[in-house]
Structure formats: C-alpha cells, structure tokens
C-alpha positions in Angstrom: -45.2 56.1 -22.5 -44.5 54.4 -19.2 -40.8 54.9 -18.4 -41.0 51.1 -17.1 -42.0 50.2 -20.8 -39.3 52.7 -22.2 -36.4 51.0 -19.8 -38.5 47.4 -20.8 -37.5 48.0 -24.7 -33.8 49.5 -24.2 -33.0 46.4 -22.7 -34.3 44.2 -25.1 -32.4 46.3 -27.6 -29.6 45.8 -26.1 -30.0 42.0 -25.2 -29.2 40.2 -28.2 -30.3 37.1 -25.8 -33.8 38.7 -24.9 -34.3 39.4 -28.3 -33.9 35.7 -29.4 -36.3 34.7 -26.4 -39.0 37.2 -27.8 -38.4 36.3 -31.7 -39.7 32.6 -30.1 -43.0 33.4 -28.4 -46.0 33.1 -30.1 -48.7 34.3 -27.6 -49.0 37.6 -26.7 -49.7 36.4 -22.6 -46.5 35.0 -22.9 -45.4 38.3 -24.3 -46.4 40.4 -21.4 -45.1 37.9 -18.4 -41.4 38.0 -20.2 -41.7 41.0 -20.6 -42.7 42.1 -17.3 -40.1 39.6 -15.3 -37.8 41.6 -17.5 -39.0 44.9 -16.2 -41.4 45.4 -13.9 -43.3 48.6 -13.4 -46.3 48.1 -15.7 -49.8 46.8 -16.3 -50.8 44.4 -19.0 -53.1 46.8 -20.3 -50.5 49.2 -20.5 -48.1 46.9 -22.4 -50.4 45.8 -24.6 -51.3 49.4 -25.4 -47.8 50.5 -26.3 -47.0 47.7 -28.1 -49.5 48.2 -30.8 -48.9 52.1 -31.0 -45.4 50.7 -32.3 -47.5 48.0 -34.6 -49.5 50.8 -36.0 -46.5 53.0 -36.4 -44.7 50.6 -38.1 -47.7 49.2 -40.1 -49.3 52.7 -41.3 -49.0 53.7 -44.8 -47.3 56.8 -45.6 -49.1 60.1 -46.8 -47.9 61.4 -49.9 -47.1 64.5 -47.6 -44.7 61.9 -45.5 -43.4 60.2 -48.8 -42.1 63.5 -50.0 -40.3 64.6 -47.1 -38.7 61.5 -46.8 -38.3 61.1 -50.2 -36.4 65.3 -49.6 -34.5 64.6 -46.1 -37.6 66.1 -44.9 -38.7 64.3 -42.1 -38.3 65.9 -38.6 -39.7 63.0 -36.5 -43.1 60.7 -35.8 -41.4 57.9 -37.5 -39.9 55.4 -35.1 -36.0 54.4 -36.8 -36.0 50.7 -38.0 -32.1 49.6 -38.1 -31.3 48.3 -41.1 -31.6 44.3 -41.3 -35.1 44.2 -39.1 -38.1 44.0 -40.4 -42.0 43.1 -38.7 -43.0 39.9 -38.8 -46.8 39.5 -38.8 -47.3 35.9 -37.8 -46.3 37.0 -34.1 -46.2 40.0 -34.1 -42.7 40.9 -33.3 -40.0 43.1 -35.0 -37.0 40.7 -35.9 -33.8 41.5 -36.5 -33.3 39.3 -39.6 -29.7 39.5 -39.4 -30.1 37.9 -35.9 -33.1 36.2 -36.6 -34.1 38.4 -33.0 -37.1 40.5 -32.0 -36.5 43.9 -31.0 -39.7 44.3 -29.7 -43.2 42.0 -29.2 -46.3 43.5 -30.3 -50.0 42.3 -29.1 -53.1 42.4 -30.7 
C-alpha cells in the first residue's frame, strides 16, 4: 500500500472531524479530492484501488477454515480489525462509526 494512503487513513482515524466529512460524501470523485487535499502523495487510481481491497476485505465471506479459527482464537492475521460500534454502509460506501455516525474510511467502486 502507498505509505501516502496508509498516513491518508491514520488521520482520518484519528479525526473524528474528517470522519464526519467522509460519512457525508456520496460520490466517490468527491472521495478521492478530500481525500487527497487531506494527504497528498497518491494517484486516483491508486486510491481507488486500495479502497476497495478494504471493501472486499470487509465484504468477503468467511471460509469455514476462517470461521473456525476465529471461532478458536485462531486467527493470526488477513483480517483487517473493525472497532466495535462501526459497521459498512453500502449506500456510499464508507465504514461508519455508528456510535459517531462517522466514516473511518471511503470506499470506491
């Protein structure tokens, strides 16, 4: 991942302010030009990309493989944490902190 992208999504998770901004948008152009006047550093292309690795991480069903190790304390990684209280909203595509009603990230499609 682009180290821009990686500094790019700390800061939103730590912004409860950004994250409110990016719970709002609802086009995924709009998406990118936040989130590169945030943090510059990287290409649209490249956002986009990253973005929906985390949608498809996020989205992919479990194996029963995965199920079990979880379901044993198994699980040694390839799972990106989800804090407690967010969950993914598909009609943007963003992660929102329903707690905050904030996005922790902004996925494109």
């Amino acid at each position: 991942m682009n180290e821009n992208i990686k500094k790019f999504l700390d800061k939103v998770a730590e912004d409860k302010e950004l994250q409110v901004k990016f719970a709002k948008l609802r086009d995924p152009e709009e998406a990118y030009k936040l989130a590169a006047g945030v943090q510059g550093g990287f290409t649209k292309e490249e956002f986009q990309t990253e973005m929906k690795k985390i949608y498809d991480d996020l989205t992919k069903d479990l194996s029963e493989d995965e199920i079990s190790k979880v379901a044993g304390g198994g699980a040694t990684g390839g799972c990106i944490p989800i804090p407690k209280g967010v969950t993914y909203s598909n009609t943007v595509g963003t992660l929102v902190d329903t707690s905050q009603n904030a996005a922790a990230a902004s996925i494109s499609s």
